[in-house]
SERO-4910 file (N, C-alpha, C, O; in steps of 0.05 Angstrom, whole numbers):
BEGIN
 pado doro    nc1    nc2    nc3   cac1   cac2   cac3    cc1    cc2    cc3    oc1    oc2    oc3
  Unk    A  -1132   2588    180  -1128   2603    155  -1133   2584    132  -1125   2561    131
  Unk    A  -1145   2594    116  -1154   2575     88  -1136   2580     67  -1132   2602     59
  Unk    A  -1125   2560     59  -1114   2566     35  -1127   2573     13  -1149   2584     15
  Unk    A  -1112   2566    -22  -1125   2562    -47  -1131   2537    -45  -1148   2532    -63
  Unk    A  -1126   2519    -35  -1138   2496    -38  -1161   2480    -21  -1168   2456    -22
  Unk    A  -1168   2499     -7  -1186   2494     20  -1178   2485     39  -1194   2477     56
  Unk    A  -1152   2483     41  -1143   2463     70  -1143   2486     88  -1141   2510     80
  Unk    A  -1146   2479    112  -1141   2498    136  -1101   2496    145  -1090   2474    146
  Unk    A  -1087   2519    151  -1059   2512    162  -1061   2527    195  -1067   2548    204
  Unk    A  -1053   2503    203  -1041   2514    232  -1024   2513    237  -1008   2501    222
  Unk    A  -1012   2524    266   -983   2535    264   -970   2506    265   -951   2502    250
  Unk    A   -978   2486    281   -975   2458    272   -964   2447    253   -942   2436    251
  Unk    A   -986   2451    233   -974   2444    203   -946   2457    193   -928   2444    182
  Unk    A   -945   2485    200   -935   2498    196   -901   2492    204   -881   2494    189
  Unk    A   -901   2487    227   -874   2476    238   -869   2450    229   -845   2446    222
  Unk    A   -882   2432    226   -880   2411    214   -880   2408    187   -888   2385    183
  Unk    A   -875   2418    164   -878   2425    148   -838   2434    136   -824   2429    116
  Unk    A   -834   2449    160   -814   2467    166   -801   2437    163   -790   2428    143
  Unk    A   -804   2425    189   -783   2406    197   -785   2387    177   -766   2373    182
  Unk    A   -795   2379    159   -801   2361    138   -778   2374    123   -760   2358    117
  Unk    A   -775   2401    114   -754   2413     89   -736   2422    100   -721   2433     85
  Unk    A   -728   2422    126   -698   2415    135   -697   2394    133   -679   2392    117
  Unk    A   -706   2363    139   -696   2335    139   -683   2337    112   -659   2335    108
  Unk    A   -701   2342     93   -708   2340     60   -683   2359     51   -673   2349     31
  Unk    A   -673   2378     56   -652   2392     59   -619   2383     72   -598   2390     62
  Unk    A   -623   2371     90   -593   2357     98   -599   2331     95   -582   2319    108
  Unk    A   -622   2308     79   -615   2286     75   -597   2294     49   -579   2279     42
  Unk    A   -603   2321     33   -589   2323     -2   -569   2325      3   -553   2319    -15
  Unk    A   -554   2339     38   -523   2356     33   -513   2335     34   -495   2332     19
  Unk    A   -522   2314     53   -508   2289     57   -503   2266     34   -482   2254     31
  Unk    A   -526   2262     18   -529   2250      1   -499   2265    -20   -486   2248    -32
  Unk    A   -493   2289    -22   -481   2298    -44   -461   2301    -35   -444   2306    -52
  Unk    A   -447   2299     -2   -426   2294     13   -408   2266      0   -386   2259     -7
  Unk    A   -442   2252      5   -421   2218     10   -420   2215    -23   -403   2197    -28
  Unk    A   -429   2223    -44   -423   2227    -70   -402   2234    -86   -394   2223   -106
  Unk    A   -393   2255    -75   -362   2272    -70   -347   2255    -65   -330   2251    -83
  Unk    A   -345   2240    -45   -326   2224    -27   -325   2199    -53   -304   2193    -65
  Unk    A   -352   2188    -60   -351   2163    -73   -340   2167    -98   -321   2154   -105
  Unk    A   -353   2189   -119   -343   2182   -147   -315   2180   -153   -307   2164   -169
  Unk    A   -300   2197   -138   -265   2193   -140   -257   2154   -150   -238   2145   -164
  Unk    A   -280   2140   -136   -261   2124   -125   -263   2107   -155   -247   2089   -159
  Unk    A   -283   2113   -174   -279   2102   -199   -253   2111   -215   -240   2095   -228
  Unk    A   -245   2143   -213   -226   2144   -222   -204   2128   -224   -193   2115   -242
  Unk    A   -199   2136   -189   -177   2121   -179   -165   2097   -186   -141   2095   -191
  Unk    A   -191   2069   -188   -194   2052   -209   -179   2035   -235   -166   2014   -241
  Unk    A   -190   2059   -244   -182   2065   -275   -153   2076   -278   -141   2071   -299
  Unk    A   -138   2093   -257   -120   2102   -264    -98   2080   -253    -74   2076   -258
  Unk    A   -108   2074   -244    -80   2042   -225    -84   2021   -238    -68   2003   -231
  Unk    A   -100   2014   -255   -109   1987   -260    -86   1988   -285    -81   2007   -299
  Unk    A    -72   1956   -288    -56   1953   -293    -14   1972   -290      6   1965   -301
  Unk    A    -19   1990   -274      1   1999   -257     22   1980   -242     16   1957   -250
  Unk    A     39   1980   -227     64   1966   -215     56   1985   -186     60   2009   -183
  Unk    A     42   1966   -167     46   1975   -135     70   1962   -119     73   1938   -118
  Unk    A     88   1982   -104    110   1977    -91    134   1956   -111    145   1936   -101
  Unk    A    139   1964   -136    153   1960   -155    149   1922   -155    165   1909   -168
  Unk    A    134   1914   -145    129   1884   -143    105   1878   -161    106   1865   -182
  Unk    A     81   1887   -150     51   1879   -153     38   1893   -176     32   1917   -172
  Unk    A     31   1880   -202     12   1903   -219    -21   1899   -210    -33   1878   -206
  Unk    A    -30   1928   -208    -57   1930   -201    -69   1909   -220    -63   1911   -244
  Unk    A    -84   1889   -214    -99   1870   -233   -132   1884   -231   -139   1905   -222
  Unk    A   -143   1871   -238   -183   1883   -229   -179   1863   -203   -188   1873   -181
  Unk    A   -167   1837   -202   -179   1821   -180   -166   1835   -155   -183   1836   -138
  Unk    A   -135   1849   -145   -121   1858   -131   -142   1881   -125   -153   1881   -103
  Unk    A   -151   1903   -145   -160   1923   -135   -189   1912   -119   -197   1921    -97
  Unk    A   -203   1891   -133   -234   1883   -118   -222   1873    -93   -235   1882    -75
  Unk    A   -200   1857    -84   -195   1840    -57   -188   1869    -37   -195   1870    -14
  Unk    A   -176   1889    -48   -169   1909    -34   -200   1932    -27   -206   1945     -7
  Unk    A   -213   1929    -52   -233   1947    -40   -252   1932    -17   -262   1945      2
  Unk    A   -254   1910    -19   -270   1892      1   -253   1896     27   -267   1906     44
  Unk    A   -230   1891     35   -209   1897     57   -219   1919     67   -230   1917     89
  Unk    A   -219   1945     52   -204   1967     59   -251   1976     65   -258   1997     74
  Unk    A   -267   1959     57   -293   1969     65   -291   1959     90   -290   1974    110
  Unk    A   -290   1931     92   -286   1917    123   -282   1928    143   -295   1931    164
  Unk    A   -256   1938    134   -242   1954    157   -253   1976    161   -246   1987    182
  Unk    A   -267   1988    148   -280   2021    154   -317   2010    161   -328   2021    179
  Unk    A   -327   1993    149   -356   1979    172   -343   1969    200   -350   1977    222
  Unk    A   -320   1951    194   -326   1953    230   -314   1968    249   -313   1966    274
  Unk    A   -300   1989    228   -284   2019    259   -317   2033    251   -314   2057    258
  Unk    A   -329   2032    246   -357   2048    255   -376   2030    263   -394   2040    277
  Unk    A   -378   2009    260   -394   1992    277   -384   1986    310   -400   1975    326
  Unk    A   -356   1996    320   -341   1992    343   -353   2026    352   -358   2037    374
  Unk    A   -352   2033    330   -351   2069    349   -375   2084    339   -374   2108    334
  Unk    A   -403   2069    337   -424   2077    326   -442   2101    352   -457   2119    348
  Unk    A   -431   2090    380   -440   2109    397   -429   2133    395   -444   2151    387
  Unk    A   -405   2139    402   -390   2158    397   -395   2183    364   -404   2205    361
  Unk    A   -387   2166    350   -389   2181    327   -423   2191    318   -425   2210    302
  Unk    A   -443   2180    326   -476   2188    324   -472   2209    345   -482   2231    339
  Unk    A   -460   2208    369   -464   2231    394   -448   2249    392   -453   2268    406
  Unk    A   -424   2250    376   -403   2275    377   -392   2280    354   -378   2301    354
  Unk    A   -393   2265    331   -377   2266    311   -394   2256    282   -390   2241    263
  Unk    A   -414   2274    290   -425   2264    262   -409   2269    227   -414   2255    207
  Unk    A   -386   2298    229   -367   2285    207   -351   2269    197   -342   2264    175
  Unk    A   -346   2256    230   -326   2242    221   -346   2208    207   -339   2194    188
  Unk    A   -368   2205    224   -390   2184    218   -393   2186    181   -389   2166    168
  Unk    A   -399   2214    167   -405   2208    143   -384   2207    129   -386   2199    106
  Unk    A   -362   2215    139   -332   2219    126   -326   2178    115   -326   2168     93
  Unk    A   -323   2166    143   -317   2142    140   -341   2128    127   -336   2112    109
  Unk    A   -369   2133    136   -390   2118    110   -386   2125     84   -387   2108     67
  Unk    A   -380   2150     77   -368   2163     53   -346   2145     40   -346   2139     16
  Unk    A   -332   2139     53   -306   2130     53   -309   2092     35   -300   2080     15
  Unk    A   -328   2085     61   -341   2055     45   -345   2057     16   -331   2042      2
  Unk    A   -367   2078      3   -370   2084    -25   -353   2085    -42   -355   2075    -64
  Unk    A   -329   2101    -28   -305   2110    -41   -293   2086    -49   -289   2085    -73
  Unk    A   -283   2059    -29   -265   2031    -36   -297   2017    -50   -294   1999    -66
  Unk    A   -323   2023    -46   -339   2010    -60   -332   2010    -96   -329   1992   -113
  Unk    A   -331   2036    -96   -331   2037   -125   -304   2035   -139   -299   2036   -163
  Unk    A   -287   2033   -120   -250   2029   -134   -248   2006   -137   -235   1997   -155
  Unk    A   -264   1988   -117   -261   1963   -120   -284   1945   -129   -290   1943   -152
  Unk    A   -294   1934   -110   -323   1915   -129   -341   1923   -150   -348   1905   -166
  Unk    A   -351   1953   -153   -369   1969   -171   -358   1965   -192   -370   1948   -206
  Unk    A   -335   1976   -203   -309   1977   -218   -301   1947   -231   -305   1941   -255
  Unk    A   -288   1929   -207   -281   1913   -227   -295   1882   -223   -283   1860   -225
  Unk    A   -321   1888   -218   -338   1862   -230   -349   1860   -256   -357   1839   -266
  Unk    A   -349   1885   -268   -348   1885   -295   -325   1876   -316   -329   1869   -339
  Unk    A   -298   1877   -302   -279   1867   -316   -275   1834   -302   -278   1817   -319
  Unk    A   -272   1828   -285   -273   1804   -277   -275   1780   -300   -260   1769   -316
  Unk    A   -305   1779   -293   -315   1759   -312   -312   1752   -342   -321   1733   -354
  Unk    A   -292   1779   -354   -282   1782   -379   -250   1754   -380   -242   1740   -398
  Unk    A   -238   1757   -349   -215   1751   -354   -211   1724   -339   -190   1711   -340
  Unk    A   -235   1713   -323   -240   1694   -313   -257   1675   -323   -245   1654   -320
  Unk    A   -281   1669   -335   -287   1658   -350   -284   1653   -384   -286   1671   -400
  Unk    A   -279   1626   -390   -266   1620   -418   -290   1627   -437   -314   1623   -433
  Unk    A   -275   1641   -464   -294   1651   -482   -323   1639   -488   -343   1652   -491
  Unk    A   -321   1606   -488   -334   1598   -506   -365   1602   -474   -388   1594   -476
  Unk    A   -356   1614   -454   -384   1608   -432   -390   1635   -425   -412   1638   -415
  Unk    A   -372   1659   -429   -360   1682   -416   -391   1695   -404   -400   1699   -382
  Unk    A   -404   1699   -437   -435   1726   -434   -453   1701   -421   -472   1715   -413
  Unk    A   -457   1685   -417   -469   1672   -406   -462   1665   -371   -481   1666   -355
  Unk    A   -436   1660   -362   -437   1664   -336   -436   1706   -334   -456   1720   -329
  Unk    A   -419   1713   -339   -422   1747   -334   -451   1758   -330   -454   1776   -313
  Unk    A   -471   1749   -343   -504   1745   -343   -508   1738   -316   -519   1755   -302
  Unk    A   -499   1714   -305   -513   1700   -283   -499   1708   -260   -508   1704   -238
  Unk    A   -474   1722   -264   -457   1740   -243   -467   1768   -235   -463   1777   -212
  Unk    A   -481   1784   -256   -495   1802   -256   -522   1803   -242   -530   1820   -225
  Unk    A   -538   1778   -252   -563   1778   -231   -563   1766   -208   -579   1773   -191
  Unk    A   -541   1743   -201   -528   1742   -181   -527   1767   -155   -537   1770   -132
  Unk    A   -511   1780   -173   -501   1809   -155   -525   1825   -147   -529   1831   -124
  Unk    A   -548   1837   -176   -573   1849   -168   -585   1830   -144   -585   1841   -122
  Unk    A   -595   1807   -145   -603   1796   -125   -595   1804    -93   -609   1808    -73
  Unk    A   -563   1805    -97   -550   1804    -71   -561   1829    -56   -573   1831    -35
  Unk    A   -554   1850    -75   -568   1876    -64   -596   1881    -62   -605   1897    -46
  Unk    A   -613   1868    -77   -645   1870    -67   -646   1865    -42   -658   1880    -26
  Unk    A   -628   1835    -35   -640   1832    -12   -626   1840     14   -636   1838     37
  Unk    A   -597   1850      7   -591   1873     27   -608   1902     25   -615   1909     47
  Unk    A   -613   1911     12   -628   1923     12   -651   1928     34   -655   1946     50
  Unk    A   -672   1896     26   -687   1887     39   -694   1890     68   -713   1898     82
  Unk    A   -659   1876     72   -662   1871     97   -652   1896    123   -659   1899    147
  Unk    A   -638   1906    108   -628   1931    127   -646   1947    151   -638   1953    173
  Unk    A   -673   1951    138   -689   1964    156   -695   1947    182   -689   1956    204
  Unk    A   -705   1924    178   -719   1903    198   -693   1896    210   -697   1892    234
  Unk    A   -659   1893    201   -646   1894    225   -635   1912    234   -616   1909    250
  Unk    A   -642   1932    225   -630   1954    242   -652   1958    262   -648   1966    285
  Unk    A   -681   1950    253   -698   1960    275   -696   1943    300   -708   1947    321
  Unk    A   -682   1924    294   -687   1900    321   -658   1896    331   -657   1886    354
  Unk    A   -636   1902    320   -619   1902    320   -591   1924    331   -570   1924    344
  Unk    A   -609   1941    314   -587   1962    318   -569   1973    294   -562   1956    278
  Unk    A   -559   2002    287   -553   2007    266   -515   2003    261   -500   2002    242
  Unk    A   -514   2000    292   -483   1995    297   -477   1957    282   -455   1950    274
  Unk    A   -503   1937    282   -499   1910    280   -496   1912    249   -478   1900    237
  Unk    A   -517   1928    236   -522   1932    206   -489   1933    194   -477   1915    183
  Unk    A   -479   1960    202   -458   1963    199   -420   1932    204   -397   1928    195
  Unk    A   -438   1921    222   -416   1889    235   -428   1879    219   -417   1857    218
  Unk    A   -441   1878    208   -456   1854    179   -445   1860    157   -433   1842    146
  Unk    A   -445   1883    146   -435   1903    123   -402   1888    122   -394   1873    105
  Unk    A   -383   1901    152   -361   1885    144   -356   1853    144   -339   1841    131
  Unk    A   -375   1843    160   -365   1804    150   -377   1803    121   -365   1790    104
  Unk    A   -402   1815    115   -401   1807     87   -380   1818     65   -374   1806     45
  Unk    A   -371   1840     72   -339   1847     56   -318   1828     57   -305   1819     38
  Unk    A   -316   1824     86   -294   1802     93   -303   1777     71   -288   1765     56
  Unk    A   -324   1774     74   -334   1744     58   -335   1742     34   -328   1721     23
  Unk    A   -346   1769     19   -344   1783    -12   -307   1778    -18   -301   1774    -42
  Unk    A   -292   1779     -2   -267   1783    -10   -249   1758      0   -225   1761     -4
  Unk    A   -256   1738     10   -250   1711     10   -258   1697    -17   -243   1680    -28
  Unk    A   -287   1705    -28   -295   1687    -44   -282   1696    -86   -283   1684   -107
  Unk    A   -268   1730    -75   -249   1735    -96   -232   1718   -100   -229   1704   -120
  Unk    A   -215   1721    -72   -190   1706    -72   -193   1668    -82   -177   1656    -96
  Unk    A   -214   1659    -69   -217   1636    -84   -233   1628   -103   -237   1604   -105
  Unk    A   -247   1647   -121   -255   1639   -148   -252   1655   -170   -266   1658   -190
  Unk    A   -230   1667   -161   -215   1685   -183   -192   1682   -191   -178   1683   -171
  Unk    A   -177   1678   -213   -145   1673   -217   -138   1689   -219   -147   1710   -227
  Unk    A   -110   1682   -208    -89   1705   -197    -77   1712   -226    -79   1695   -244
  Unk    A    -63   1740   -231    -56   1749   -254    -37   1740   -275    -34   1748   -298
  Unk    A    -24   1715   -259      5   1704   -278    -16   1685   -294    -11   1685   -318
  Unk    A    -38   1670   -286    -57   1656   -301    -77   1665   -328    -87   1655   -349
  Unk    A    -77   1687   -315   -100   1698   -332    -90   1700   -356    -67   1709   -360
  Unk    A   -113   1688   -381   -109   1685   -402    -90   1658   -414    -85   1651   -437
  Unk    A    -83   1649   -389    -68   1615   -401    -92   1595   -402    -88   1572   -410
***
């Protein structure tokens, strides 16, 4: 059959075509799933930050970033442990907890690397390291970015995921030691 444009369609095309705008269709539900799940977590954020947790601890930016790095860790590697399972039987619960990553992504590191460098570096250097902390960070993600495909292809998407949490684990060691703790800040 000829179209208006002269192409010929066969039933071929036709089903394939199909299956192209279902992918293109549940990559959006998903996409706007793990979206849902994530934007909260800016709120959340914002509404604790400077708060009193367990009448001891006030939310600082550095408390909430060491906690969102924890609390990613721990949710990359309960899905990097249970990546068979949850791909073969439980694909809600799979986007629930990747969902979930987004969610401590943005309560914690997204959130407060912007304040960070306000309360850690001394005035007279502040926009100038905050600058080099910023492209710093773009960098980091280019080349996660980068690299995700080529190890997941050789690798595996369950390892991607055991990478995701040591680099949280590691993102959240290097808080705890090049960030001052809250009784400092500002002395």
């Amino acid at each position: 059959m000829k179209t208006a444009f002269g192409y010929v369609d066969t039933d071929d095309d036709v089903n394939d075509a199909d299956e192209e705008f279902e992918s293109l269709v549940d990559n959006i539900r998903i996409s706007m799933i793990l979206s849902i799940i994530a934007l909260p977590g800016y709120f959340v954020s914002v509404a604790l930050i400077g708060t009193r947790l367990c009448f001891k601890y006030i939310q600082t930016p550095r408390y909430i970033q060491i906690q969102g790095f924890a609390f990613m860790a721990i949710l990359y590697f309960l899905i990097s442990e249970l990546w068979d399972l949850l791909t073969a039987n439980h694909h809600w619960l799979l986007v629930f907890l990747y969902g979930s990553t987004f969610f401590f992504s943005n309560y914690g590191p997204n959130t407060t690397t912007f304040m960070l460098p306000s309360i850690t570096f001394s005035p007279e250097c502040r926009s100038t390291l905050n600058g080099m902390c910023a492209a710093s960070g773009k960098l980091g993600a280019l080349i996660g970015s980068m690299m995700f495909a080529p190890i997941s292809d050789k690798y595996g998407d369950a390892a991607v995921m055991r990478l995701c949490a040591f680099t949280s684990v590691f993102a959240g060691i290097i808080t705890i030691l090049c960030t001052k703790s809250p009784r400092t800040v500002g002395n």
